[in-house]
C-alpha positions in Angstrom: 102.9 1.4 177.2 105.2 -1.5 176.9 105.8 -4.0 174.4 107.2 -7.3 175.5 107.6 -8.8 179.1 110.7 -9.5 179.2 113.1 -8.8 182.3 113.5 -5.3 181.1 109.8 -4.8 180.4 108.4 -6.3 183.6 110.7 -4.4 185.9 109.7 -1.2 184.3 106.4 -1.9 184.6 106.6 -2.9 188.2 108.2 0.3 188.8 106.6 2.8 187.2 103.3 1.2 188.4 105.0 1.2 191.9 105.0 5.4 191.4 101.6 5.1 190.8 101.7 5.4 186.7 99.2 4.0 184.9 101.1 1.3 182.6 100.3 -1.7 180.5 102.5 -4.1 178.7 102.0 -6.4 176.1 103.3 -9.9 176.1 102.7 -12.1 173.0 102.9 -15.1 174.5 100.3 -16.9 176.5 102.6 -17.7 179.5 106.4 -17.0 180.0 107.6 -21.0 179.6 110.1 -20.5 177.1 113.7 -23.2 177.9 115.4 -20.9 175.4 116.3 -17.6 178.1 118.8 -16.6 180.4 118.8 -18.1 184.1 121.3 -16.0 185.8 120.4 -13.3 189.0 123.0 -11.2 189.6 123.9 -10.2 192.9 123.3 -6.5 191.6 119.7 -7.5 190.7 119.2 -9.3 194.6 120.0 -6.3 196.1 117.5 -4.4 193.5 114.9 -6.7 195.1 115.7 -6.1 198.5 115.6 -2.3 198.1 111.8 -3.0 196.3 111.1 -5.2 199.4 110.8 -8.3 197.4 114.3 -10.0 198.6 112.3 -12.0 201.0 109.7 -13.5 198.8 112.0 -14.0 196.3 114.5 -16.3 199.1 111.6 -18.6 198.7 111.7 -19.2 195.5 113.2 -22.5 194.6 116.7 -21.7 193.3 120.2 -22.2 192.9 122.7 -19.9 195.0 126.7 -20.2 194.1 129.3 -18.6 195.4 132.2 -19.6 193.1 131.9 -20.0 188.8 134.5 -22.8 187.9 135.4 -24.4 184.7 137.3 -27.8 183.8 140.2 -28.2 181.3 141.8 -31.4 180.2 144.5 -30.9 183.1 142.2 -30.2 186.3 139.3 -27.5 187.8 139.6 -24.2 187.8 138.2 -21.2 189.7 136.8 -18.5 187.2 135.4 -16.3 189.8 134.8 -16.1 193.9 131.4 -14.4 194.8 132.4 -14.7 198.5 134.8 -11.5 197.1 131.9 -9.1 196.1 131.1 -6.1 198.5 127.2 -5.8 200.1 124.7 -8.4 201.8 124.6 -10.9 198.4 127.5 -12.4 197.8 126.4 -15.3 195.3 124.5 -15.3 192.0 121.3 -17.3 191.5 120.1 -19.5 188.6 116.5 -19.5 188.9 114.6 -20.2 185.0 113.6 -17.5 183.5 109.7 -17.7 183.4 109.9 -17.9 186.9 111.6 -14.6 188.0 109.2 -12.7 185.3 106.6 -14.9 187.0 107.9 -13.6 190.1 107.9 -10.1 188.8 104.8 -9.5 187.5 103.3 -11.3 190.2 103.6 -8.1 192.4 103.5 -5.5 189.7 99.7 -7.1 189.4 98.9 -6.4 193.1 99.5 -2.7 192.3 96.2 -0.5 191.1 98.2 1.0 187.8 99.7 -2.2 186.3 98.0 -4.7 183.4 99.6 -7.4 181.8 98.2 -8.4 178.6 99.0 -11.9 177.4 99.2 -13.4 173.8 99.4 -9.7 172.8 101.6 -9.0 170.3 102.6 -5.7 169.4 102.9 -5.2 165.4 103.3 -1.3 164.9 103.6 2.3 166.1 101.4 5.3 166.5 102.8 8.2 165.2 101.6 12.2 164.7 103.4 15.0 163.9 107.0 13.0 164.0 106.0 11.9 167.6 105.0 8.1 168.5 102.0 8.2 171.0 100.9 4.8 171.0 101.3 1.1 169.4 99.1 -1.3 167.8 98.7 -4.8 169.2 97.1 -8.0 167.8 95.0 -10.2 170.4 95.0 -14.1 170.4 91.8 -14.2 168.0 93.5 -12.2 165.2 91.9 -8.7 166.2 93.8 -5.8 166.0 93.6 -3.0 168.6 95.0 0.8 169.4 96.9 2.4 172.7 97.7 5.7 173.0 100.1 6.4 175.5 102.4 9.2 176.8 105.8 6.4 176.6 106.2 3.7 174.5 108.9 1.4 175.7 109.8 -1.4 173.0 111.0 -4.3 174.9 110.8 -6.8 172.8 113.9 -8.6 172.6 116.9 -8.2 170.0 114.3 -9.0 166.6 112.6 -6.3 167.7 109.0 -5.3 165.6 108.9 -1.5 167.6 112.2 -0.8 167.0 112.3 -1.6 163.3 108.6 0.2 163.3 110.3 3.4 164.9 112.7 3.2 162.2 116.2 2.5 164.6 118.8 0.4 163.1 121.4 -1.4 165.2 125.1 -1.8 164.6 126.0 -5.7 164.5 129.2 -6.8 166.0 129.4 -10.4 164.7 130.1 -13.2 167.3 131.9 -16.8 166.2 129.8 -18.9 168.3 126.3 -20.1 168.1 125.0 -22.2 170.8 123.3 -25.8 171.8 120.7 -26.0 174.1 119.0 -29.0 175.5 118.1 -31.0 178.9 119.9 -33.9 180.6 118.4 -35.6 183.3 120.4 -34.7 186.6 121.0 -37.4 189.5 121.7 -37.2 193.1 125.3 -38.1 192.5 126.5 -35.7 190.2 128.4 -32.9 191.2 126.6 -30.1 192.9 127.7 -27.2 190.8 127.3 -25.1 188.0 130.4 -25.3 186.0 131.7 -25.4 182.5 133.9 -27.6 180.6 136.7 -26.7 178.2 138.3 -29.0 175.7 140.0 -28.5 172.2 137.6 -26.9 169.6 134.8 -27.5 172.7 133.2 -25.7 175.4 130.1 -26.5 177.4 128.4 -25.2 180.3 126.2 -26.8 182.9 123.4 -25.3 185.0 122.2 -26.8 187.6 117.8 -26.8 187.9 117.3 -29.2 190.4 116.3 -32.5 188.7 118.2 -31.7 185.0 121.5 -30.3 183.7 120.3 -27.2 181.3 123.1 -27.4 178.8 124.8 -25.3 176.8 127.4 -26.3 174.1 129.1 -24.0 172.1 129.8 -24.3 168.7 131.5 -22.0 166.5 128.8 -19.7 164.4 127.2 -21.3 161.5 128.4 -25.0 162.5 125.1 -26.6 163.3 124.4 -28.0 159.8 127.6 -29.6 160.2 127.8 -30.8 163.4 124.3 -32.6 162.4 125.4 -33.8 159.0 128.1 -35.9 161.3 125.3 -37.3 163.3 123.1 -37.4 166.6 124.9 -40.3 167.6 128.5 -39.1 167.4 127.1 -35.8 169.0 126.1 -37.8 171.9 129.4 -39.9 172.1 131.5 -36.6 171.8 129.4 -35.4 174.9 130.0 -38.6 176.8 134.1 -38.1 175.9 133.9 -34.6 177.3 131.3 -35.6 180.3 132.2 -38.9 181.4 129.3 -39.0 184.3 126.5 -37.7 181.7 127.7 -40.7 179.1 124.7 -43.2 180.7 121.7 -40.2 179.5 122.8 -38.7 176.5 120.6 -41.1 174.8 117.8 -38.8 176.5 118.4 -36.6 173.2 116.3 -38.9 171.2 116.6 -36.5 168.0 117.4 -33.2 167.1 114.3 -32.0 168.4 115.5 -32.1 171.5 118.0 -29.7 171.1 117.5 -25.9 170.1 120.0 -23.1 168.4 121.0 -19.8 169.5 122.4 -17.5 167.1 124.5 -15.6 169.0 124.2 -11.7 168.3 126.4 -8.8 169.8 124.0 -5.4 168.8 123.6 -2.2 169.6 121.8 0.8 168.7 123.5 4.3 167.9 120.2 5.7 169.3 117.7 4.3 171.1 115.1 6.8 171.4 112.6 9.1 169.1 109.6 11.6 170.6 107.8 9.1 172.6 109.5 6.0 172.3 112.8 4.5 174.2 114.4 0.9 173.6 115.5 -0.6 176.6 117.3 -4.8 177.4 117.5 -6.5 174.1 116.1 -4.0 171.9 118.6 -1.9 172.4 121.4 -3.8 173.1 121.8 -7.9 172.2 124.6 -9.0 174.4 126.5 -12.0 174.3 125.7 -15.1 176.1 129.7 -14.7 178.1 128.8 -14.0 181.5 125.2 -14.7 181.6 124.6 -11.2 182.1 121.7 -10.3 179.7 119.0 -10.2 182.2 121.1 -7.6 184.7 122.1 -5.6 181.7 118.3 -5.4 180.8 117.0 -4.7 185.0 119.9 -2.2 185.2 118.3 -0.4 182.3 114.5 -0.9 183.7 115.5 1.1 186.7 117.5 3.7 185.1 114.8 4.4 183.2 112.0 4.6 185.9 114.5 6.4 188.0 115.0 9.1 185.5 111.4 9.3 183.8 109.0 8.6 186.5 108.7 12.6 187.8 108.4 13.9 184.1 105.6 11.2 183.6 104.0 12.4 186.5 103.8 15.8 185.5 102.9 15.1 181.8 106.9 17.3 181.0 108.4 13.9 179.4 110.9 14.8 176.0 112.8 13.1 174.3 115.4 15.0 176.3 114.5 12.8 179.0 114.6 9.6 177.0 118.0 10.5 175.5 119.5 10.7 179.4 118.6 7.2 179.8 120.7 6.5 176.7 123.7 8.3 178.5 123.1 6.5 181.9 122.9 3.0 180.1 125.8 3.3 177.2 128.9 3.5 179.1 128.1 -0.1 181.3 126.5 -1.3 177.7 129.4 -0.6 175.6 132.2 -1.6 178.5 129.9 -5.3 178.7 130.1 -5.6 174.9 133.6 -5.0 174.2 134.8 -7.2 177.4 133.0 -9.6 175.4 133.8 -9.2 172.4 137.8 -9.7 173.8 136.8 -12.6 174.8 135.3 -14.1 171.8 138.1 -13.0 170.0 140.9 -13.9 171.9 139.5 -16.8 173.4 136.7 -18.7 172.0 137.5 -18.1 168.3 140.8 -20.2 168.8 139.7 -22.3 170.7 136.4 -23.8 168.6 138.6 -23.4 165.6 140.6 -26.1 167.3 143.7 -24.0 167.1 143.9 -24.2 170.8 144.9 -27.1 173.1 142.4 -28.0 175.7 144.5 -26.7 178.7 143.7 -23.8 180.5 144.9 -20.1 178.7 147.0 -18.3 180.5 144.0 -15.7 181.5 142.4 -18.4 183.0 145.6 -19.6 184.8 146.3 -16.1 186.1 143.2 -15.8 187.5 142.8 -19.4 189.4 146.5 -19.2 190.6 145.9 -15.1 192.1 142.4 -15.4 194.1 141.7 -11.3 194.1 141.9 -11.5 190.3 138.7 -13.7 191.5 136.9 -11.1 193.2 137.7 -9.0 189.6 135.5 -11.4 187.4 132.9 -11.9 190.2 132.5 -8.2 190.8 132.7 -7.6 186.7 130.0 -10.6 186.5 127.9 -10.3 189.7 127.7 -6.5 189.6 128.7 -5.2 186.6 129.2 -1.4 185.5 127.8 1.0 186.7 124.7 -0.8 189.1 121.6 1.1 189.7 119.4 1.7 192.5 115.8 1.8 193.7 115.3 5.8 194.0 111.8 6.8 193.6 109.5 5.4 196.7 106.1 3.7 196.6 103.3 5.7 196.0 100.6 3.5 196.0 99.6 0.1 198.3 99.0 -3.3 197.4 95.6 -4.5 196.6 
């Protein structure tokens, strides 16, 4: 049983109904068109695909495919990281919305025999006899309340969790100084065909590239919203014009604050992530940073850990929580490494610099790293990979329908 279907929760269930285990997971939503969620494919999670067969199918998707991660200072470009460096047959990342790759996703888990998706779903509690959980409780879209027993419970349900505050699991917060904008601008033909960032004094944004729109991101520094709208949607438009010069002739597409959503940025993590019958995995266990876009890996790395190291003991009805505590051990050491690289970098970097309290040049990091290109193939491999990367082990047991 899993609750929510995010990218943790609908590789997991793609894999473990891949082995041929019964499984059903709960999404509370009605569809997965949310603007508000990470768009980034690692090359660690294409080859994932491959190795499940899928790399093909998923090459048709449309997509974005870059092989370099630059960012703009007051002075000129710079090169932030060189995919071309990575090792293997992927050497790019892909931005590709989120609701589609979960589309994509549970799209083939559903032409397996063992898998259901439940939408508008949404689990509201926990199961429990005897110390153990064995189920969760679910309410449907007309208000009913229902029961699942189930051998695993798997809370994936993002970093405000309901199963993991049910199963009693408290995270340690790490505090971030940014919060973040999000909104649309309309994308033309003659703008620039590349993700990239932009870094000023006391501002940073990033673009992302979806075909016919810029998904933005400006950063702010935590708690600054109220502010920052106090001053004005017009001067917010005018300050995105000074930074953007080619987006000054559509930032009057963001006809009100409406238009533009908040992200308070949380660094998390549990001390323990598991109880008898129940295991935390992506967001639930572990709210990362929005630095590197790598969220979604983090959360498919931990998918396959766990399906590689609980799909025998499911099979043979042996599952502990011995076995839930070595995914813990498998996914901790590329977790913690992650958070604290990010947490260096909030510190050293992005504090100062929304603060104002650095100029809008490039920091010497970012200097070092455009003027020595292997130092690229560093941040693309520490991005585009990661720690630790998993791997497909357990084969198909079962067919398509």
């Amino acid at each position: 049983m899993i609750g929510g279907c995010g990218p943790a929760g609908a590789m997991l269930g793609l894999l473990l109904a891949r082995a041929g285990i019964e499984v059903v997971v709960l999404e509370k939503h009605g569809d997965f068109l949310r603007d508000f969620r990470g768009d980034t494919i690692h090359a660690s999670t294409l080859t994932l695909l491959d190795e499940l067969g899928l790399g093909e199918d998923f090459a048709r998707l449309p997509h974005q495919r870059v092989e370099t991660l630059g960012v703009t200072t007051d002075d000129r470009e710079h090169t932030l990281a060189d995919f071309r460096r990575l090792p293997g047959a992927h050497r790019v990342i892909a931005f590709l919305p989120q609701w589609d790759f979960l589309d994509f996703v549970t799209a083939h888990a559903a032409e397996l025999p063992t898998f259901r998706l439940l939408l508008q779903a949404e689990a509201t509690g926990l199961l429990v006899e005897d110390g153990r959980v064995v189920g969760l409780s679910y309410r449907d879209d007309r208000g009913q309340e229902h029961e699942v027993r189930a051998d695993l419970t798997v809370a994936a349900d993002g970093r405000r969790s309901v199963l993991r505050a049910a199963a009693g699991l408290r995270a340690r917060r790490y505090g971030a100084p940014m919060d973040v904008l999000w909104f649309r601008l309309s994308r033309r033909e003659t703008d620039a065909q590349r993700t990239a960032g932009r870094l000023s004094r006391g501002r940073l944004m990033i673009r992302i590239d979806r075909g016919n729109y810029w998904q933005t991101a400006y950063v702010i520094r935590k708690g600054g919203y109220q502010e920052l709208r106090a001053r004005g949607l017009q001067e917010f438009r005018d300050d995105l014009a000074r930074l953007e010069p080619f987006l000054a002739d559509r930032v009057d597409e963001l006809r009100s604050w409406d238009d533009i959503r908040v992200l308070d940025v949380q660094v998390d993590r549990l001390r323990r992530w598991h109880r008898p019958g129940f295991l935390c995995l992506g967001d639930a266990a572990h709210a990362m940073s929005p630095i590197g876009g790598v969220g979604i890996n983090l959360a498919v790395q931990d998918a396959v850990a766990a399906a590689n190291l609980l799909t025998d003991p499911l099979w043979s009805g042996t599952l502990t929580e011995r076995d839930l505590a070595r995914v813990q051990r498998r996914r901790m050491v590329p977790t913690v490494v992650t958070q604290r690289g990010q947490r260096l970098i909030q510190d050293r970097f992005l504090q100062p610099l929304l603060a104002g309290e650095s100029a809008g040049g490039a920091p010497l990091p970012l200097r070092l790293i455009d003027r020595y290109p292997a130092l690229q193939g560093v941040t693309a491999y520490l991005v585009g990979i990661g720690v630790r990367p998993e791997h497909v082990r357990h084969r198909p047991r079962l067919s398509r329908r």
